[in-house]
Structures are given as structure tokens and as C-alpha cells.
N, C-alpha and C positions, 0 to 999 in steps of 0.2 A: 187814411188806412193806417192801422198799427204798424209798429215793427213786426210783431211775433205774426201777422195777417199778409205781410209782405215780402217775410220770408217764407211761409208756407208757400205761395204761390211762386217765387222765384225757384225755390226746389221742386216744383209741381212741372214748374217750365222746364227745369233739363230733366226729370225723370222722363219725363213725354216726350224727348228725342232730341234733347239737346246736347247731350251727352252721348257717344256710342262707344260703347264697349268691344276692344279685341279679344275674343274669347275662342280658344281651341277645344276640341271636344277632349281631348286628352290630357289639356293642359290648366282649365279654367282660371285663366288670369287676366286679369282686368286693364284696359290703356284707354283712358280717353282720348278722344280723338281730338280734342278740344288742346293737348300738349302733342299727342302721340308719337313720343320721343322714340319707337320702335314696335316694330312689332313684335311676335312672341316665334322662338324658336323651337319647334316643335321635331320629337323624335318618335316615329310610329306605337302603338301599343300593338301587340301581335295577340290576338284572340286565337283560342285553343281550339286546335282542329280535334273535331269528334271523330269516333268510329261509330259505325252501325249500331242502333241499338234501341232499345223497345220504345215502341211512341208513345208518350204516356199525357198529351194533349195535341187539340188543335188549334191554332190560330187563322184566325181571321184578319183577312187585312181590309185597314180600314182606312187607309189615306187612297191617294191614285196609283203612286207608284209606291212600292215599298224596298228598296237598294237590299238582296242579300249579301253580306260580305264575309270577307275571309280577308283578316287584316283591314287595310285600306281599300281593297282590290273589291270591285262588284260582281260577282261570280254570275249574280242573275235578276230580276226584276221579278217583282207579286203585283198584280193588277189589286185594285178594290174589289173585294168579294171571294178573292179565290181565299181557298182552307190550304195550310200548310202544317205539315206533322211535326208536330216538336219533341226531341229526342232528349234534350235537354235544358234545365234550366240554371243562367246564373249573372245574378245579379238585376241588371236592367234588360237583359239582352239573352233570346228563347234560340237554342240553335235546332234548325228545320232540315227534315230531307226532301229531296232526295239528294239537296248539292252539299250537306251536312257546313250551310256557311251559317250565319249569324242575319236574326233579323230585332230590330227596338221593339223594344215592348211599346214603347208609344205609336206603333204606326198597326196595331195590330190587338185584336181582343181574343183573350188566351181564355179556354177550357179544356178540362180533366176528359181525358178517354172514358166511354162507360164501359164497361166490361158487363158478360154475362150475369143477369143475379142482379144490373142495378149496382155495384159495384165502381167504383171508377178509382184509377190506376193511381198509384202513388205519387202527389206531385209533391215536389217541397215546397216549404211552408213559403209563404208569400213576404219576400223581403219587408223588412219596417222601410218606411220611409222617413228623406232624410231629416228631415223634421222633428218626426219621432226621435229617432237616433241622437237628435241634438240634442235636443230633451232629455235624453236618460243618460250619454255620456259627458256632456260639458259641466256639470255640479263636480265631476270627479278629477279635473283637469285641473292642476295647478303652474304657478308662474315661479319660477324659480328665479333668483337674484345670488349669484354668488361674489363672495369679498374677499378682499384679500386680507392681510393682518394690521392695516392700517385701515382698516373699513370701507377700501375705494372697491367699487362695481368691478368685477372680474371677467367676471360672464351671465348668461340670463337665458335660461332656454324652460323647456319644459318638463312636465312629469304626473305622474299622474297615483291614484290613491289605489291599495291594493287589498290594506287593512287597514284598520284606525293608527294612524299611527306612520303606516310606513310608507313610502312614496317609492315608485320607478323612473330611470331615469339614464339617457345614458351617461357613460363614467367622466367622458368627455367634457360634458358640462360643468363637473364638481371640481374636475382635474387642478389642484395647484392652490383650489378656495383654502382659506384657513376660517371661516366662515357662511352661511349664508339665510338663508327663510325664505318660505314658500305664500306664495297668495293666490286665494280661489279668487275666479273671475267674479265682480262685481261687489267684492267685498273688500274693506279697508283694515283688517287685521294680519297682521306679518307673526306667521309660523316659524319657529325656529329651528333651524336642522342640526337636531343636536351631534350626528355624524353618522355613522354606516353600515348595515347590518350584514350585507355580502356584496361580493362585486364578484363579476366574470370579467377581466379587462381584454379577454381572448373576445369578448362579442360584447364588446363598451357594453355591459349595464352594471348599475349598481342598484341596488333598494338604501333607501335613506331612509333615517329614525328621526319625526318631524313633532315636536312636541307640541300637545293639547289641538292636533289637527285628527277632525271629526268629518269624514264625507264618507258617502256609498264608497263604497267598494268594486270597479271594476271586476267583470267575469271574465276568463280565460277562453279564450276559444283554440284549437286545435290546427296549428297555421301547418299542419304536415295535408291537411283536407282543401286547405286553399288550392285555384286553380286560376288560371292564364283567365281574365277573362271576368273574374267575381268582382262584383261592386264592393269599394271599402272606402272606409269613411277618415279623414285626419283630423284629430284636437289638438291643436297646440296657440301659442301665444305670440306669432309672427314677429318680428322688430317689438313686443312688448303687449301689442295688441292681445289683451286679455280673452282668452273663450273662442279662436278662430274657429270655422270649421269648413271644409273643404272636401269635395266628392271626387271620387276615379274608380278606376278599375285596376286589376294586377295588370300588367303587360306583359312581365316577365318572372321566372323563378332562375336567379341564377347564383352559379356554383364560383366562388371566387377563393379558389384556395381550397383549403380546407373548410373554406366558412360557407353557407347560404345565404341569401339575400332574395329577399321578395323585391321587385322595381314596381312602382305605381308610378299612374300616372295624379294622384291629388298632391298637389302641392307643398312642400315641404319646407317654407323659407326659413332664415335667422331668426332663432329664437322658438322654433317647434321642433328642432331635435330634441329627442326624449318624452315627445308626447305619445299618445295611443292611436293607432291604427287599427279601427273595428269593423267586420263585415258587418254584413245587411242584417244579421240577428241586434250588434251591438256589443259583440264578444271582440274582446283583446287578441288578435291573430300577428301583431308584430307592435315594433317599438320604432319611432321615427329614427333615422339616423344620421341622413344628409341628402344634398339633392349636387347636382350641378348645374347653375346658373344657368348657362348659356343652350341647355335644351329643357326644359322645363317641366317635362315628363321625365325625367333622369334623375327621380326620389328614391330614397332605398329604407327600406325597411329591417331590422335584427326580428326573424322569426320568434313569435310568443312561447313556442319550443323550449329555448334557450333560456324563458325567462320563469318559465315553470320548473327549471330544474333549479334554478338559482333560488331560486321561494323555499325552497327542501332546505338549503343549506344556512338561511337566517342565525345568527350567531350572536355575541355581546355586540353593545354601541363602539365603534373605533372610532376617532379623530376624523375628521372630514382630512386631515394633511395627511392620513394615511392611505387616502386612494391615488394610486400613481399608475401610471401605463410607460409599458418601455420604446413605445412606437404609438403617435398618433395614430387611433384606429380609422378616422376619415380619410388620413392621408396614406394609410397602409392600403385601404378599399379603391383608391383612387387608381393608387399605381399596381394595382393587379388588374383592374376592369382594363384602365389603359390597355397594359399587354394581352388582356384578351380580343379586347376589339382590334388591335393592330396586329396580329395572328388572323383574325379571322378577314381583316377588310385586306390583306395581302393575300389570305387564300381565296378572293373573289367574294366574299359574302356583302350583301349590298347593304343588308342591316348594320353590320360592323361597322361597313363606311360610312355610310350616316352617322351611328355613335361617336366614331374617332372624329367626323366633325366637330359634335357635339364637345367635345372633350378639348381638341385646342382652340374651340371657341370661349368656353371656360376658362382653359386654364387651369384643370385639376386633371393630376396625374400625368403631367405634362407643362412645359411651357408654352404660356394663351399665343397663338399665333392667327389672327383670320385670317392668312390668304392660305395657309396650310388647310383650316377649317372649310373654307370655299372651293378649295381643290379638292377636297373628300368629298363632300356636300353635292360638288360636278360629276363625280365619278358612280356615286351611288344612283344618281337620279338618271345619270346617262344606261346605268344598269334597268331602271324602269322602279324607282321607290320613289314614291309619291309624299312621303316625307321628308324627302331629300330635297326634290322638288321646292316644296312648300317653305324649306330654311333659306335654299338659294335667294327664293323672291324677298325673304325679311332681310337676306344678305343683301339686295339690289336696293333693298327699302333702305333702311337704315345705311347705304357705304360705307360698310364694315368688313375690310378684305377684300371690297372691290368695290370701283367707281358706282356712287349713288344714281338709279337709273329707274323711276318710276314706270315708266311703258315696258321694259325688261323684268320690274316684278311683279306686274300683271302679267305678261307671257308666262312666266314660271308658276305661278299658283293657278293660270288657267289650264296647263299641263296637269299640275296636281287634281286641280278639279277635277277632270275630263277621265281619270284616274282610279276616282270617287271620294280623294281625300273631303273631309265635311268640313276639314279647316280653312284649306281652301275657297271651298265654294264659299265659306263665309267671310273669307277675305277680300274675295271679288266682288259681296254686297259692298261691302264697305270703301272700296275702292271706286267702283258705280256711284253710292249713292255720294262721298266727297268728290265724286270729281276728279281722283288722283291716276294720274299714270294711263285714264280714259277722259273719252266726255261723260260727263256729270248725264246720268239715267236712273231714275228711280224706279221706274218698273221693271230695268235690267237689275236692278238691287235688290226689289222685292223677290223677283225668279231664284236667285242667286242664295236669297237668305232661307225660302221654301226649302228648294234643295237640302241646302245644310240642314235644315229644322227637318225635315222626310228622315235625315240621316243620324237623327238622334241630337243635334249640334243645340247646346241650351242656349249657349250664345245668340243662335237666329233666330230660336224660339221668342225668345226676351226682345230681338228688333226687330220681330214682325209685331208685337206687342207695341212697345216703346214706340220705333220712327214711323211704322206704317197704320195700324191698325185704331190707332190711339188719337193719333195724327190726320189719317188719311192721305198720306205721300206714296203713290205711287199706287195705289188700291182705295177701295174705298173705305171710308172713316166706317167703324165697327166695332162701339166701345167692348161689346160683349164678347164678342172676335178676339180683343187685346185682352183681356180677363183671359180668355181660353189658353190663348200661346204663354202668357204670364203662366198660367198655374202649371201646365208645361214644362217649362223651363226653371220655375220652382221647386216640381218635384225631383228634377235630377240636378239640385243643389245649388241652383245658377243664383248667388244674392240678389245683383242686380233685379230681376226677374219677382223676385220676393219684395221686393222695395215697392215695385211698379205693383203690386196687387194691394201693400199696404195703401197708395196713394189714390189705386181706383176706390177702397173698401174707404177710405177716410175722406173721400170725394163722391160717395155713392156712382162712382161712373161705369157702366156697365155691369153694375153688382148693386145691390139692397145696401144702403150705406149702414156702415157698422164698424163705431170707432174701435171697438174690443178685438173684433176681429184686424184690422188695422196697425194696433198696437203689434197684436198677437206675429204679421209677418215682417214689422219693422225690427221685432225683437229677434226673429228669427234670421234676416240680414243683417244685424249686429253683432251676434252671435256669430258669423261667417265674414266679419273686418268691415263688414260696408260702413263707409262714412258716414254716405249721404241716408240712411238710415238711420243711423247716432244724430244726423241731424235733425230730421223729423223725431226720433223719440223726446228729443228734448224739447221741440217745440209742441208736442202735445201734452208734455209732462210740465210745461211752464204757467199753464191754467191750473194746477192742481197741486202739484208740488216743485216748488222753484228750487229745491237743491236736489234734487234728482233730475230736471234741467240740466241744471250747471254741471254734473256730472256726466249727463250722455254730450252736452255742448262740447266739454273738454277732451271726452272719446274724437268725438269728430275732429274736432279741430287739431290736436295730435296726429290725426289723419289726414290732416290737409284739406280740410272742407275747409274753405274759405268764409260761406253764411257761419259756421259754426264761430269761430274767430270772430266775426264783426258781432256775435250776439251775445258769445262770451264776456266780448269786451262792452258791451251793454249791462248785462246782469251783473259786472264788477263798478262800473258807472254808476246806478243806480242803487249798488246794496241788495238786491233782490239773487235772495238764494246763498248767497254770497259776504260777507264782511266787505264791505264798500273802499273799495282800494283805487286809487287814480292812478297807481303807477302800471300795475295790472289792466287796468281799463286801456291806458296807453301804451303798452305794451301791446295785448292783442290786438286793437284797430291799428297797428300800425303793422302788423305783421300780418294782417287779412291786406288793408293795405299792397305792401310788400307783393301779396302774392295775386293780388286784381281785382281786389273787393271795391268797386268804385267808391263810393259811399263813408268807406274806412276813415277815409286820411281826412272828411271836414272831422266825424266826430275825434278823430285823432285831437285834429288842431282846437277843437273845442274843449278837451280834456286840459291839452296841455297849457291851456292859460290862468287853470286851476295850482299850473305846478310849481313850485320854488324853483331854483335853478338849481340847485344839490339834487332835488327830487328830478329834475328834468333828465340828469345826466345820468340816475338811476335806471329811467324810466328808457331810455336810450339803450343803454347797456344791456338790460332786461330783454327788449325788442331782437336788438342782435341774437342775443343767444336762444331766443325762443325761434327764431328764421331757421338759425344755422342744424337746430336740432330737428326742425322739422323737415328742413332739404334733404338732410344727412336721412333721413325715415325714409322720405320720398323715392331718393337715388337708388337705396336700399332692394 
């Protein structure tokens, strides 16, 4: 069998459930399970409670059970068949009366009121999906690299194109550069920022003048019409990762000082502050700003508001050294939210104690403390918050602020579950189907991961797909079945999920094989950080074009795909794609290697008998620093 035939099928084997993903509905972040160095700390999203108000469709429910909620809380259950009146639409999610809670658009098929005359009632327009959305805003998204005056990396985040020419971004980013250039995703040209056209430093944005840089133009959309609750979309460039893209909803609108602040729950990591935040049209509704680490739904957004007034006030080009702030604005947002939630988690509010968890589990706006974090954490969840709940068990998981205790963070996310948290319930698959903290039950996994996937969860949608249906663990094998939960959990942004339909559609497995379509959602999980996607693009792109190959190889492997590393370090072995380098060759097998790639360390040892001993100790040297850089990504 080939290499390139051997790795198709090795990445074939963990897409199909060798791999499981931690994924929260509110949080979509990825852990294999295969490291699963923690799980993910989740801090509730609060959906907007409606008034009374004219029904202007009905849904149908089309699963068995269908959870209405309000928050995390299940207010009520929709059998299969019953009609329910929707008062409102936003986002993914149609809210119904008569309990005015919130029911998934996935569990439920939506139609317009008819009114007298044939007529039928005003609905809005039917969100893009996220797909689409990817498609028309990630060409606009650029990667910022800023230097200092000796030309060393200062900082690197994101920003995005407004007019030919001018770039958004926050100020934060630029702050201190006396240099820097911009780069569109998948493209090898460095824009240079020749310096500044306006800055607001009261609501970190600045506009940069980016010379001979040519892309769409982002549209503005009106973030004063945003609401608790609307699906939005994140572009930015993660740890460097060109073109991310990442799905949520608002959770909250809040007031910190004088400033506002949208909080989502899509992802916000190092490196996409300053990129765009777009609702379901594709319109610019805010600008990334920060998140806190240690609750993962705790992104915040600068209102698009703010950035429409600053667009008016465009002026001559200034020095990049002349944008300054007289207070870190992440660090000014930090310690106001702080004192808000510790106001409010002292006046009894069980959301705030949960936040102020969140916050000395971080570490922002406060000094990081976990047993302080875990005392909040207890206190909220003793109140009856199911997110609170749900941190405790990753507090028991990981012994962070309290003794590591498996069987204790099963009781605590079975509490959350029981609650209707979806994060939960899909912690508990995952806890079933390893075996952790329970006995080892795979059709208590399957149950468990339903739930969550009834409940909107893309995560279980993706491994009822991937570990059960694909597989046949704990149900019966039903390739057509995994195709169905894949596209699912595809369409509410979940990569993984998009990986796993490229691999049925490039395997014809439950679907009419069709590589174009294939390519089509491997591109689309690329676009959204998947590795193992950059891995498969290169391995279809190595029959056709070997340095388009090497370049999605290099994506992956930057990402920690281990096949990506041991194929890299093949196409440098060989010269295919590549300029034929042995010290490179020896370098990545030794760093796939390094990180468990069996296989690595003969071709390693077979490179290196090709080596000098000068080159040897290059080749050495090299190896180190390509680990260290990739750990440091990894940690990140």
C-alpha cells in the first residue's frame, strides 16, 4: 500500500471514532480524548425571554421529544407531531407559546401563518448558513503581524477589510508596533501598514492604511438590533491559524462602565482579537475583543456601533508609534466585569457566581485562584445553575482547586444533565462511552449523546455520526444515519462534523461518492482550524498538485496533526512539492516522532545516515525548535 493510501485510511480510522471530541453547545472547543488534558469550562448563555406577541409561524416537531428551554432550565417537552406557535425568530433557535421558552430549529420544521387573502405573515429572512457565511466573510479577514523597530514579532492578531485599502482592528493589537503587514488567508503576500487613519482608544479600535491591499469590503450591520439569543458568526486567525471560523450565539448584552459589550458564546482565542463578528445575514455587528480563558463562553465583543462612528472620522495616514492607550483596554474591561459579578454574586445572583468563578479561574481581573473559583462554582450550583454544576465536574475532572475525583464529576454533570444542561448530557456520553468515573456503556453513551443532539448539542450530533452510527457501537451501524447527524452538526458549525461528511463523500459511505463535494467540506473544516481536515486536503491535493500538498500538510502539522508531520517530512525526503532538504525531512519525522507518530523515527533514522555531522546537529537543533513551537501552540 502507498504512503499517501495509508495515510488516507489512518485519518479515516480516527475520523470514524477514534478520536472524540469535548464540545459544549455554547462553547465549541475541541479535546481529544486521545490527550484529554481537561475538559472545557462552561459559563451559561441566558436566551431572551419574549413577551406576548403575534404568531407569525408554526412548528412542527419532528424528533420524539423536543426540550423547550429558557436558559439551561426545560420549562416543557413537544411530543413528535404536536404544532407549536412561534412568536419569534433568532438565529438557530424559533421561541414558542404558550411557555414563550426557546425550541432548535433542528428538532422542528418551521412554517409562515397564512393569513386571510392567502397572505402569510411576516417572517424573517431565513438565516445564511454557516457555510455560506464562511464563504462570503473569510476572503475579508486578514492576519496581522506586528514589529517592533528591530523588526522582532510584537504581536499578531486579527482585522479585517472595510475599504480597499483600510483595515479594522483593535488598538490593542497595534499598540507599541513601530511596524507591521497584513496577510489574507491562503495567500503568500505581506501587505504593509503603512499606519493609522483613526483610532477610538475609549473602545480599542483603530482603522489601519494597508498599502496595495485589495479584498471585499465587509458590510456593517446595526449591533444596537442585536439580541440575547441571535446566532453570530467569529473570523479571526487563532495562535496564527489563518481564516478560523467559529459559531455562537449572544448570551449576553452588557453595560460595563460607560462602555457596552456584546458576550458570545463563539470562541475568541490568541490571535482573533480584532477580527469580525457577523450575524446570520454576514453583516459586521461587533469587533472581537477578548475572552477569558478559563470559562470559554466569556468572549466579548466592541459593538459595530462604535465602529461606524469612527469610519466618519478617517483622517491623514499617522505612524503606527503614534497609537497609544493610557490604560490597557482588556485589562480596564477585566476589572469592571470583575466588580460587577462580585456585586452581583454577593447580592445572591447565582449567574454572577458562576462568572466570578469563571474569572478567578482565569485569572483576569483578579488574581487566578481555583479553590476561590471552586467555592463560587459550589455556591452557584448549590443555588440550582446548571452551569455551575457542569464547571464543578471539569473542576473534579481535571483537580484544579480540588482533589481529582472522577465518580464526583460524573455526579456533577449528571446533576447538570438532569437540569437540561446539553453540555452535560454530552459529557456523560463521553464519560459512558471511556469508561471514566462509570463502567464503560455504550448505549448509555448513545442515550446520553441523543439527548444532547435533541438539545441542539453539535458536539453529539458529530458522535452519534463519528463513534455510533458510522461505527455501529452501541446502535446499529447506519452509514446514511452518520451522513444525517454529520450534516447536522455541520450545519451549526461543528468542524469536526464537516471533516466526517468530507470523509463519507470521499469514501462514498452513505452518500453517492463525490470527491468535489469532499474537498468542498474538508475546505470548509479548514477554514474553521481543523487539522485533521488540512490533513486530508493535502492528501487529496498530492495526486494533482504536490505544493498545494505541502502547504495544507504544513497547516496541519503547525496544528499538531501528527500524519501531517510524518508526510511533510516525506514530501521534503523526496523533493515532491518541495525543494528536497534532508535536514527538514529530519526535522519533521522526528517531531511527528516526538509527538507518537510510530512510523517517524525509522524514516527519521533512515534520513539521518544521509547526514554530515555539521548537518546532523542542524538537523537536531531544527527538530527542537519546531516541538517547542508546536507545544507552546498546543498549550495555548
Amino acid at each position: 500500500m502507498s504512503r499517501v493510501a495509508t495515510a488516507r485510511n489512518g485519518a479515516e480510522r480516527r475520523l470514524t471514532g477514534r478520536t472524540l471530541w469535548m464540545t459544549h453547545l455554547t462553547v465549541l472547543h475541541r479535546v481529544p480524548i486521545s490527550v484529554w488534558p481537561h475538559l472545557i469550562l462552561a459559563v451559561l448563555c441566558v436566551p431572551c425571554l419574549g413577551v406576548e406577541a403575534e404568531v407569525i409561524g408554526k412548528a412542527t416537531v419532528t424528533v420524539d421529544s423536543a426540550p423547550i428551554k429558557d436558559r439551561d432550565r426545560v420549562l416543557a417537552t413537544a411530543k413528535k407531531g404536536e404544532v407549536l406557535d412561534v412568536v419569534q425568530v433568532s438565529g438557530d433557535w424559533y421561541q414558542v407559546n404558550p411557555t414563550t421558552g426557546w425550541v432548535h430549529r433542528s428538532q422542528v420544521r418551521f412554517g409562515p401563518v397564512s393569513r386571510p387573502g392567502g397572505d402569510e405573515a411576516m417572517v424573517p429572512a431565513a438565516p445564511l448558513g454557516a457555510r455560506e457565511i464562511a464563504k462570503r466573510v473569510s476572503p475579508s479577514v486578514v492576519l496581522l503581524v506586528m514589529e517592533d523597530s528591530n523588526g522582532q514579532p510584537l504581536a499578531m492578531g486579527s482585522g479585517f477589510v472595510i475599504k480597499d485599502g483600510i483595515v479594522a482592528t483593535n488598538l490593542h493589537v497595534v499598540e507599541g508596533a513601530s511596524r507591521g503587514y497584513a496577510k489574507l488567508a491562503d495567500w503568500t503576500d505581506k501587505f504593509i501598514v503603512s499606519g493609522t487613519v483613526a483610532t477610538d482608544a475609549a473602545q480599542d479600535i483603530v482603522l489601519l492604511a494597508v498599502e496595495n491591499l485589495k479584498a471585499p469590503a465587509l458590510t456593517l450591520g446595526d449591533s444596537k438590533q442585536v439580541a440575547v439569543g441571535d446566532a453570530v458568526y467569529a473570523v479571526g486567525n487563532p495562535r496564527g491559524l489563518e481564516g478560523t471560523f467559529s459559531a455562537g450565539i449572544i448570551s449576553s448584552i452588557r453595560k460595563v462602565g460607560d462602555d457596552t459589550l456584546l458576550q458570545i458564546t463563539a470562541p475568541i482565542s490568541p490571535g482573533s482579537s480584532g477580527g469580525p463578528v457577523v450575524n446570520s445575514k454576514g453583516e459586521v455587528i461587533g469587533i472581537a475583543v477578548g475572552t477569558i480563558e478559563g470559562g470559554q463562553n466569556l468572549n466579548f465583543v466592541i459593538p459595530s456601533v462604535f465602529l461606524s462612528a469612527l469610519i466618519s472620522q478617517q483622517g491623514q495616514v499617522r505612524p503606527l508609534g503614534a497609537a497609544r492607550q493610557s490604560e490597557r483596554t482588556d485589562d480596564r474591561i477585566w476589572n469592571r466585569l470583575f466588580e460587577i459579578f462580585r456585586k452581583g454574586a454577593e447580592g445572591g445572583n447565582i449567574d454572577a457566581m458562576n462568572n466570578l468563578g469563571g474569572m478567578y479561574d482565569s485569572g483576569l481581573g483578579v488574581a487566578k485562584d481555583e479553590r476561590e473559583a471552586v467555592s463560587w462554582y459550589r455556591k452557584a450550583a448549590e443555588g440550582g445553575h446548571t452551569g455551575a454544576m457542569f464547571n464543578l465536574g471539569v473542576m473534579y475532572y481535571t483537580g484544579r482547586g480540588v482533589a481529582k475525583d472522577e465518580r464526583e464529576t460524573v455526579s456533577w454533570f449528571r446533576k447538570a444533565a438532569e437540569g437540561g444542561n446539553t453540555g452535560a448530557m454530552y459529557n456523560l456520553g463521553v464519560m459512558y462511552d471511556a469508561g471514566r468515573g462509570v463502567a464503560k456503556d455504550e448505549r448509555e453513551a448513545v442515550s446520553w449523546y441523543r439527548k444532547a443532539a435533541e438539545g441542539g448539542h453539535t458536539g453529539a450530533m458529530s458522535n452519534l455520526g463519528v463513534m455510533l452510527y458510522a461505527e455501529g457501537r452501541g446502535v446499529a451501524k447506519d452509514e446514511r444515519e452518520a451522513v444525517s447527524w454529520f450534516r447536522k452538526a455541520a450545519e451549526g458549525g461543528n468542524t469536526n462534523a464537516m471533516c466526517g461528511l468530507g470523509v463519507m463523500y470521499g469514501a462514498g459511505r452513505g452518500v453517492v461518492k463525490d470527491e468535489r463535494e469532499a474537498v468542498s467540506w474538508y475546505r470548509m473544516a479548514a477554514e474553521g482550524g481543523n487539522a485533521t481536515a488540512m490533513f486530508h486536503l493535502g492528501v487529496m491535493y498530492e495526486v494533482k498538485d504536490e505544493r498545494e500538498a505541502v502547504s495544507w500538510y504544513r497547516k496541519a502539522a503547525e496544528g499538531g496533526h501528527t500524519g501531517a508531520m510524518f508526510n511533510l517530512g516525506c514530501m521534503y525526503a523526496s523533493g515532491r512539492g518541495v525543494v528536497k532538504d534532508d535536514i527538514e525531512a529530519y526535522a519533521w519525522f522526528s517531531t511527528a516522532s516526538a509527538f507518537g507518530q510510530q512510523a517517524a523515527s525509522k524514516f527519521r533514522d533512515h534520513v539521518e545516515q544521509r547526514l554530515t555531522t555539521q548537518a546532523r546537529l542542524i538537523a537536531q537543533e531544527r527538530s527542537r525548535v519546531l516541538f517547542e513551537q508546536i507545544s507552546r501552540r498546543a498549550k495555548k
